[in-house]
DOSE-242539 format. One record per residue (C-alpha): x, y, z; residue in one letter. Coordinates in steps of 0.05 Angstrom, whole numbers. Example, Ala and Ser with C-alpha at 12.3 -4.5 7.8 and 13.67 -1.06 7.14 Angstrom:
      px      py      pz  resn
     246     -90     156     A
     273     -21     143     S
This chain:
      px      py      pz  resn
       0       0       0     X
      28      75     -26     X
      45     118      37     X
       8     187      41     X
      77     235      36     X
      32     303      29     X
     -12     281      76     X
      57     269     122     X
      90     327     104     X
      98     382     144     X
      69     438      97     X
       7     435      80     X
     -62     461      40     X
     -45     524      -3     X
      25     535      29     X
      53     470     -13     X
      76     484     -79     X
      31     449    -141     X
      98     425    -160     X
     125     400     -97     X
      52     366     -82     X
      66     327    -150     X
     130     297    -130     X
     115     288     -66     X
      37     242     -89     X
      59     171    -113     X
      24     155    -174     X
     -43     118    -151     X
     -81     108    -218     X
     -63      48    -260     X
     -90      82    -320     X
     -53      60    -377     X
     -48     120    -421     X
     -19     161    -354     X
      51     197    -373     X
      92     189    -308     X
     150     225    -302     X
     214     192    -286     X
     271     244    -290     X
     267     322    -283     X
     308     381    -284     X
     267     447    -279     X
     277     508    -264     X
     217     572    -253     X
     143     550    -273     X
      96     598    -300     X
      44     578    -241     X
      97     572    -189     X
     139     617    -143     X
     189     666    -160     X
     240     623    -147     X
     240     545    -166     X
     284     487    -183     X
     277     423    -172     X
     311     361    -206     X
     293     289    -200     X
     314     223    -207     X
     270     145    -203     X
     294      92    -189     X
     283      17    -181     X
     290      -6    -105     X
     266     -84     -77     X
     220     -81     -24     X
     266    -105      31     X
     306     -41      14     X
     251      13      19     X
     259      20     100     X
     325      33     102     X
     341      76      24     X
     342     148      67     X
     355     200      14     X
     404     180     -32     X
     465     220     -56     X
     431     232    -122     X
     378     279     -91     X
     427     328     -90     X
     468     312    -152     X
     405     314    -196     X
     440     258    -238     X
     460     183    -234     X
     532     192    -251     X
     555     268    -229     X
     633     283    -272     X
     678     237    -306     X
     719     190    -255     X
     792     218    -248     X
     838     160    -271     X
     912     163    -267     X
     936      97    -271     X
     917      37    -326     X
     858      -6    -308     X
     842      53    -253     X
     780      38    -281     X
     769     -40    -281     X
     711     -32    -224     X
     671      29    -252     X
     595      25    -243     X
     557      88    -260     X
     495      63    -269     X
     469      61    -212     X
     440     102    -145     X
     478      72     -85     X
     465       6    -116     X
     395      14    -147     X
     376      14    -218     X
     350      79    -249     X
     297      92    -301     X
     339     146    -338     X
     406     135    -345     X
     438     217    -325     X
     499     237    -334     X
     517     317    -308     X
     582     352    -282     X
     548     424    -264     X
     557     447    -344     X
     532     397    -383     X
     480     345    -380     X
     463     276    -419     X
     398     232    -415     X
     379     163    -443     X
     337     113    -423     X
     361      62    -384     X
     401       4    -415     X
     366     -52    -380     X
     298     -18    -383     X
     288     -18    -461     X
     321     -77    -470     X
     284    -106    -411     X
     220     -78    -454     X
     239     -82    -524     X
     244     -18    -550     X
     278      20    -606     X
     303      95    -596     X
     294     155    -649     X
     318     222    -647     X
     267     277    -660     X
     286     360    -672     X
     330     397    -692     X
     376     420    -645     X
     336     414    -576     X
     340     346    -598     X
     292     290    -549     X
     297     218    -562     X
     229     170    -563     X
     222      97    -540     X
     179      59    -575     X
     153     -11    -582     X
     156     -22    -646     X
     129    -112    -641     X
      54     -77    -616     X
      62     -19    -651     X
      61      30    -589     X
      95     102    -594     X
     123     141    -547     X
     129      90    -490     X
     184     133    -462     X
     208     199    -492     X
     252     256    -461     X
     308     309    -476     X
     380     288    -498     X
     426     341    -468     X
     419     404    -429     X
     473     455    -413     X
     481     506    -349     X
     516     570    -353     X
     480     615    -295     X
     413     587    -321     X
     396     524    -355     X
     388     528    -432     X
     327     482    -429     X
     282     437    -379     X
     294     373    -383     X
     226     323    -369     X
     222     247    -372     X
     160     210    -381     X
     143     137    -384     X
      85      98    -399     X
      38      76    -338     X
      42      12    -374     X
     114      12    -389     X
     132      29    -317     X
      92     -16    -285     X
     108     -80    -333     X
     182     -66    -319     X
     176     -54    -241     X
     134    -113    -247     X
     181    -157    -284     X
     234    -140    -240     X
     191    -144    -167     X
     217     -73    -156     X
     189     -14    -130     X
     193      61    -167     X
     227     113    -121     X
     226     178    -131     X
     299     214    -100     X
     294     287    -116     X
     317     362     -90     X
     274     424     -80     X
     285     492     -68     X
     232     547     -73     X
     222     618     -44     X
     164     632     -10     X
     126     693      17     X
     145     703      86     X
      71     680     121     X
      62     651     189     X
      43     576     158     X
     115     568     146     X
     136     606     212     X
     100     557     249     X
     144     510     235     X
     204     544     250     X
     186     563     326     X
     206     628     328     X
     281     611     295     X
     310     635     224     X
     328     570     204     X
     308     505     216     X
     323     434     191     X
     260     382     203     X
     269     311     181     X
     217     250     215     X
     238     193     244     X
     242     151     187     X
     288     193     151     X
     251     201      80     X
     256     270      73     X
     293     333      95     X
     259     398     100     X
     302     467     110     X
     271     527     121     X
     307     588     122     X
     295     671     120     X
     320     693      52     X
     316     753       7     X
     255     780      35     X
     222     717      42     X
     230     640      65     X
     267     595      25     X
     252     514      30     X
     285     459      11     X
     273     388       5     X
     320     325      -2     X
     264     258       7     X
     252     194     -28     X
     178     174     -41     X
     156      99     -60     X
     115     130    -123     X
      97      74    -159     X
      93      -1    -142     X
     113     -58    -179     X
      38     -81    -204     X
      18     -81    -274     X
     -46     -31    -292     X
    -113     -51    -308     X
    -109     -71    -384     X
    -176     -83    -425     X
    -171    -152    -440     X
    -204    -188    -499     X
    -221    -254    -450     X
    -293    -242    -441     X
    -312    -202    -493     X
    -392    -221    -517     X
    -404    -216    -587     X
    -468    -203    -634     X
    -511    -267    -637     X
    -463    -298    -579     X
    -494    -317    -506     X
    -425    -339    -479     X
    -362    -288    -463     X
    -309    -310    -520     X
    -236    -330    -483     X
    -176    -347    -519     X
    -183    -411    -500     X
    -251    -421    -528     X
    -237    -396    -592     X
    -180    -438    -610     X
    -226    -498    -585     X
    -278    -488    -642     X
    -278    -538    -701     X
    -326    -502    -734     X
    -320    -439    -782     X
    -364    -401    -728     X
    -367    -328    -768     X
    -363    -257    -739     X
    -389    -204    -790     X
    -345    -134    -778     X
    -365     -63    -820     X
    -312     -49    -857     X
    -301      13    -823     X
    -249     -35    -777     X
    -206     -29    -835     X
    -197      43    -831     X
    -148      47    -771     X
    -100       4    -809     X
    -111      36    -882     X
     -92     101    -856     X
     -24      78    -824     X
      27      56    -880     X
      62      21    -818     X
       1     -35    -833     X
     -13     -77    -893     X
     -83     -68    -904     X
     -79     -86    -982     X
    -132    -122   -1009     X
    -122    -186   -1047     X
    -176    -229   -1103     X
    -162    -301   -1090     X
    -179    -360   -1155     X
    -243    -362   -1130     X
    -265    -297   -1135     X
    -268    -276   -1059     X
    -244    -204   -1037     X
    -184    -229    -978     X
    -171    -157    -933     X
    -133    -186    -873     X
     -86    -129    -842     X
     -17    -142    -807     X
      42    -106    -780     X
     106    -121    -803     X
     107    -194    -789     X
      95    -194    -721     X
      26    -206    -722     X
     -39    -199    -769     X
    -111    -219    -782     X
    -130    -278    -823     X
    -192    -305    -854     X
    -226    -226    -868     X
    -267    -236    -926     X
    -308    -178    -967     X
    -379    -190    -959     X
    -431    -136   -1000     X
    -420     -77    -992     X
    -391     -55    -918     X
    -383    -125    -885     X
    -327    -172    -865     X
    -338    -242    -855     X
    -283    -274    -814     X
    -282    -339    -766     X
    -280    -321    -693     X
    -221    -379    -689     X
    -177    -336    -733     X
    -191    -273    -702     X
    -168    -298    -626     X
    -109    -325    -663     X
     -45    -297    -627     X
     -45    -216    -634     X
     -49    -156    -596     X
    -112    -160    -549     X
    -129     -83    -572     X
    -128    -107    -630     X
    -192    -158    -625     X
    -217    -106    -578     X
    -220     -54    -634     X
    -253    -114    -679     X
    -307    -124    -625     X
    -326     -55    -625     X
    -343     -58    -703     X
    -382    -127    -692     X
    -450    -122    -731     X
    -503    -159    -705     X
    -535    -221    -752     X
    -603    -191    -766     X
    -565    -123    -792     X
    -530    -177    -823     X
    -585    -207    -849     X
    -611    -145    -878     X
    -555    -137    -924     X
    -539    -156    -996     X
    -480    -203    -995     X
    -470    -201   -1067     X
    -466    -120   -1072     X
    -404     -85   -1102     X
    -356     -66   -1053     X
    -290     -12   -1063     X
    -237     -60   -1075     X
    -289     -94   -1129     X
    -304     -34   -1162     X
    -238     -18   -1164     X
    -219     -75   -1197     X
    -264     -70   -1255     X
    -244       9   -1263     X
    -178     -24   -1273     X
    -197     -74   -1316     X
    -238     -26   -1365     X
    -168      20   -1366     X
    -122     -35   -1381     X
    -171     -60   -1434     X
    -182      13   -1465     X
    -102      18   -1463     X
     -95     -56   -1504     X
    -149     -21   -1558     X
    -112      45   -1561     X
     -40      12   -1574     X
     -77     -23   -1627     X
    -108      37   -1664     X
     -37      72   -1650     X
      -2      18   -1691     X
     -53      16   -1746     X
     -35     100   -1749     X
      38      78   -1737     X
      47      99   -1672     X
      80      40   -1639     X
      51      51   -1566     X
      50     -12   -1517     X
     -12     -11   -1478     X
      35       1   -1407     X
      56      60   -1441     X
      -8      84   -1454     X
     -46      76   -1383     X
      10      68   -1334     X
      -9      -7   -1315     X
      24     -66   -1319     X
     -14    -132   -1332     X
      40    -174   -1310     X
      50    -133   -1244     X
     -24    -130   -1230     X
     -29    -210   -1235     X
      31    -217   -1193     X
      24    -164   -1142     X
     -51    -135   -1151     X
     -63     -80   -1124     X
       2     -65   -1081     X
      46     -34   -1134     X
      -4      29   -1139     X
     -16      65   -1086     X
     -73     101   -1118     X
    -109      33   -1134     X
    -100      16   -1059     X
    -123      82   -1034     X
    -185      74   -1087     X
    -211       5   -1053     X
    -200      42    -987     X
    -268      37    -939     X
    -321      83    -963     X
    -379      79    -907     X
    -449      93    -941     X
    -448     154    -896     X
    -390     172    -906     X
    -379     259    -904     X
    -379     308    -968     X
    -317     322    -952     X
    -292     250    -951     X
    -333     243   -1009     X
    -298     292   -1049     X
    -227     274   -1030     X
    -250     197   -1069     X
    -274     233   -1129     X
    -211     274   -1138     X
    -168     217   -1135     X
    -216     177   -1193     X
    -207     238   -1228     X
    -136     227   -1222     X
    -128     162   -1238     X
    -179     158   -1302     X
    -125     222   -1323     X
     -68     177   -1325     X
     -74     169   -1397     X
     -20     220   -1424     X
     -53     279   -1465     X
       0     270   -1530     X
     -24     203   -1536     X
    -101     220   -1541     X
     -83     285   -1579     X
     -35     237   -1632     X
    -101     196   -1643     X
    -160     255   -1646     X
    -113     289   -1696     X
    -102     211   -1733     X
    -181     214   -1739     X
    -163     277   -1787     X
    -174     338   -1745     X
    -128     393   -1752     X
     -69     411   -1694     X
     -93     476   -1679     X
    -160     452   -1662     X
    -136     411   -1605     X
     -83     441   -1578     X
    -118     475   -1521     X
    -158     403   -1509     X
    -148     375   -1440     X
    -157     295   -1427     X
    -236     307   -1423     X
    -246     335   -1484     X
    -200     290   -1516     X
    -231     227   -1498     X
    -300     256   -1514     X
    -272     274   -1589     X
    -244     205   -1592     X
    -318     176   -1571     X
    -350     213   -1618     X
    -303     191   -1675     X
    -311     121   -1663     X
    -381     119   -1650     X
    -396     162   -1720     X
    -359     106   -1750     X
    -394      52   -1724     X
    -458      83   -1743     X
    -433      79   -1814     X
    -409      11   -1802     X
    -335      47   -1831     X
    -274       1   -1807     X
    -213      30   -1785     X
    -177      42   -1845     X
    -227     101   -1847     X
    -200     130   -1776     X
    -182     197   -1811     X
    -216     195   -1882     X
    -276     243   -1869     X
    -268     288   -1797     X
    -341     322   -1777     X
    -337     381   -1738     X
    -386     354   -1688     X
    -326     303   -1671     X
    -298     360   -1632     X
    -356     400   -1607     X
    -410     354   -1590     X
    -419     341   -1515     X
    -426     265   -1511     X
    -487     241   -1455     X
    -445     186   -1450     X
    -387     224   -1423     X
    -430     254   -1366     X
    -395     220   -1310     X
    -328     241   -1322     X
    -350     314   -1333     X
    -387     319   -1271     X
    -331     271   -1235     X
    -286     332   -1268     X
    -333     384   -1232     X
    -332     348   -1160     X
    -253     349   -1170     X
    -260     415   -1177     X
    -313     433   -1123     X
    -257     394   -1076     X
    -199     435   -1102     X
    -223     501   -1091     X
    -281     488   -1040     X
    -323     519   -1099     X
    -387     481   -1068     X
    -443     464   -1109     X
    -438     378   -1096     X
    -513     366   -1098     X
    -523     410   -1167     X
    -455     374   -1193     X
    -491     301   -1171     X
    -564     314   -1195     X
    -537     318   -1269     X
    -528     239   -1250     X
    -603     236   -1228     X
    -577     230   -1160     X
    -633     254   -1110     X
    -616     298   -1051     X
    -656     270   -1006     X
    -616     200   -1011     X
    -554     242    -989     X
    -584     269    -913     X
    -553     202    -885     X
    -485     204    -927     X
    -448     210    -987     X
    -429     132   -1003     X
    -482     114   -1046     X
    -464     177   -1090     X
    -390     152   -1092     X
    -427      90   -1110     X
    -457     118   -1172     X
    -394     160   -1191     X
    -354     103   -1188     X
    -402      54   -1230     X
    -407     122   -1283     X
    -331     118   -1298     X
    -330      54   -1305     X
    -383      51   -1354     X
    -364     111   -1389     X
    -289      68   -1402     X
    -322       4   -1413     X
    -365      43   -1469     X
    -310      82   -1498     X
    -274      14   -1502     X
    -332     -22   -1540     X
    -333      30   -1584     X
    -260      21   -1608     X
    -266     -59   -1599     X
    -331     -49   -1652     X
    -283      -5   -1694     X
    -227     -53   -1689     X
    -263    -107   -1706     X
């Protein structure tokens, strides 16, 4: 049980300092998230007295040790190693120990001679804990501990150097994870002790006189020796300080969410590890998709969907090797079907905790279309219509004798697509990303900005090279951009096939109209055009943009996903026809 200290210290209420009060309170909460602070050197705080200072150091004491630690030399040295040892004679050095605090381990490995000041994390901590160090800044450089097998970031972070010349250049402040502490005090059986020295100059009020009986100066320390308090008249005022060592945090880990126990939709029975990797049968969990969105927006997680021979949409995210879903299967058009065996399979318990929270219950479930489109579908047909216009535009460019491979034209390889899917183009993955049917306008408009993009990838020069094959004259076209370009190149073909002309007629009889009529079957990408637009410059005008696509406002009060629906399924179709058209020519 943590001792009191403010409660047993001799000033009290209003007269103790916030900042003394905070090293002086052990840290009672096991709240996981907690920053606790685990070396200090600070000087005046903007809510404190004139004067302050204080510096701290925590270390790592066994039990048995506690009654008898007193206040360790490094109260007053404010560092675990104070200078350099002075060595005049070979192997003067065979015995030297820095690391420690009369014998105990620290958190935060110090090392100060009045000038200049170092900082790390403690050797056996991190490796005790697995972490890996960066640096971060510029010059007022800190370094952060993280655990990189979880991920977790910032387990342990704090300032590299500081330097005194009458005044410190910069405080220096330590913090550790609750959980980090308290796994490695726990591992270890050891007990977090706070050693620290501070001074701070006080208005001159008869609290503090109290305590000194009448005198100008007075030392108090208790019987147990875990603090010493002087008290002294100075500059107008009474200056304190305090040498003490509080037990601040115990070796017991904090109060983790767990996924043992966890009830699931259309379960009776809390779900344990154990149970799960019991079951024989393909007992199935249905998740919204949105689950996917914490790892889709981290590049540290592979969140890449995959189509295996049979058809079925695979999105199973991992980190790095370490650890990773299996079994997440696309079902319509927001669910994931996945076999509660495979998701207790060893991971992170967060990380079933955060699939639990996105659990949808079988009659939503059973309310749902399992064979509607989903993103990474839909994606992979807008892909498939692109490669297939590409193969028919390399064909009309040879027949004009413009040798153009197909990879050339749209930017996609076949081969690499087979091979790899998705996971070679970050704009295909970023396509297929989750798109919730109420998903914002904002969201909404960031998606149709990067189809707009990725229909664009076509290179002007090529679609100009075959508008002005079709017989239409350079400086018509030169101020063309891609839309206009493709809608020429529609027009063309489809006046063609209305006169049943082959190809060898590409360029024998150009019609004005090729250039000028606005194509209804173009209307997606002109209005996709307009939303990339409305996103660009925050122009506005979504619902007038949408309702050229019949799309009625009223379906958009509870989100923008169906619209992104219907944008998507326009482009397609407006490739997929612009592609029949040149197959129809071809042919």
């Amino acid at each position: 049980m943590l001792i009191d200290y403010v409660a047993e210290f001799p000033i009290t209420g209003d007269l103790l300092p916030h900042r003394l009060h905070d090293l002086l309170a052990p840290i009672k909460a096991a709240d996981p998230a907690l920053p606790v602070a685990v070396t200090t050197r600070r000087e005046k705080s903007s809510d404190g007295p004139a004067q302050e200072f204080d510096q701290m150091i925590m270390i790592a004491v066994p039990e048995e040790d506690l009654a008898s630690l007193g206040i360790p030399r490094a109260a007053s040295d404010g560092v675990v190693s104070f200078s350099t040892p002075d060595v005049r004679h070979k192997g003067g050095l065979r015995a030297y120990n820095p690391s420690t605090v009369d014998g105990h381990d620290p958190i935060v490995a110090s090392l100060g001679c009045g000038s200049f000041y170092s900082y790390t994390l403690s050797e056996k901590v991190w490796m005790a804990l697995g972490l890996s160090s960066r640096l971060v800044g510029g010059e007022g450089q800190r370094i952060v501990y993280d655990d990189l097998s979880v991920p977790v970031f910032g387990v342990a972070e704090g300032e590299t150097t500081a330097q005194h010349y009458f005044k410190s250049s910069r405080d220096v402040c330590w913090t550790m994870s609750n959980t980090a502490l308290r796994r490695y005090l726990w591992m270890r059986g050891l007990h977090g002790v706070r050693t620290f020295y501070y001074k701070a100059l006080l208005p001159d009020e008869g609290g503090l006189r109290t305590l000194m009986g009448g005198k100008g100066h007075v030392v108090l320390k208790p019987d147990a020796g875990w603090y010493e308090l002087d008290i002294r008249e100075f500059d107008g005022g009474l200056l304190i300080q305090v040498w003490a060592a509080v037990v601040a945090v115990p070796p017991a880990l904090c109060d983790e969410p767990t996924a043992d126990g966890l009830i699931w939709p259309g379960w009776t029975k809390p779900m344990t590890h154990d149970d799960a990797n019991a079951l024989v049968d393909l007992s199935l969990v249905h998740l919204d998709d949105r689950f996917l969105e914490r790892y889709e927006q981290n590049d540290r997680y592979d969140a890449i969907p995959v189509v295996d021979p049979d058809g079925q949409w695979h999105c199973s995210p991992s980190y790095l090797g370490q650890w990773g879903f299996s079994g997440c299967v696309r079902v319509g058009r927001n669910l994931i079907r996945v076999p509660m065996r495979e998701l207790y399979k060893p991971k992170p318990d967060r990380e079933i905790i955060h699939a639990h929270a996105h659990a949808v219950s079988p009659t939503l479930v059973g309310l749902s279309d399992p064979a509607e489109e989903h993103m990474p579908a839909k994606t992979a047909r807008l892909v498939a219509a692109t490669m297939n216009l590409g193969d028919l535009f390399a064909q009309v460019s040879r027949e004009i004798g413009k040798n153009r491979a197909p990879e050339e034209i749209v930017k996609l390889s076949r081969t690499r697509l087979q091979t790899e899917g998705f996971r070679d183009y970050p704009e295909l993955v970023r396509l297929s990303q989750v798109a919730p049917l109420d998903m914002t306008e904002q969201a909404f408009l960031s998606r149709c900005k990067r189809l707009h993009e990725f229909w664009q990838r076509i290179p002007n020069g090529i679609l100009r090279d075959l508008v002005l094959a079709g017989g239409h004259r350079k400086d018509a076209v030169k101020s063309f951009g891609s839309l206009k370009l493709l809608q020429a190149l529609t027009n063309i073909a489809e006046r063609l096939n209305g006169e049943s002309e082959s190809v060898e007629a590409f360029g024998a009889d150009p019609q004005e109209d090729d250039l000028t009529y606005r194509n209804p079957a173009l209307a997606a990408l002109f209005v996709n055009n307009d939303l990339r637009i409305a996103d660009a410059h925050e122009s506005g005008g979504t619902l007038v943009h949408l309702e050229r696509l019949g799309v009625d406002p009223a379906t958009l009060n509870d989100g923008y996903g169906r619209a992104l629906d219907i944008i998507y399924d326009g482009v397609i179709d407006v490739l997929e026809h612009l592609g029949e058209q040149f197959r129809t020519l071809l042919a």
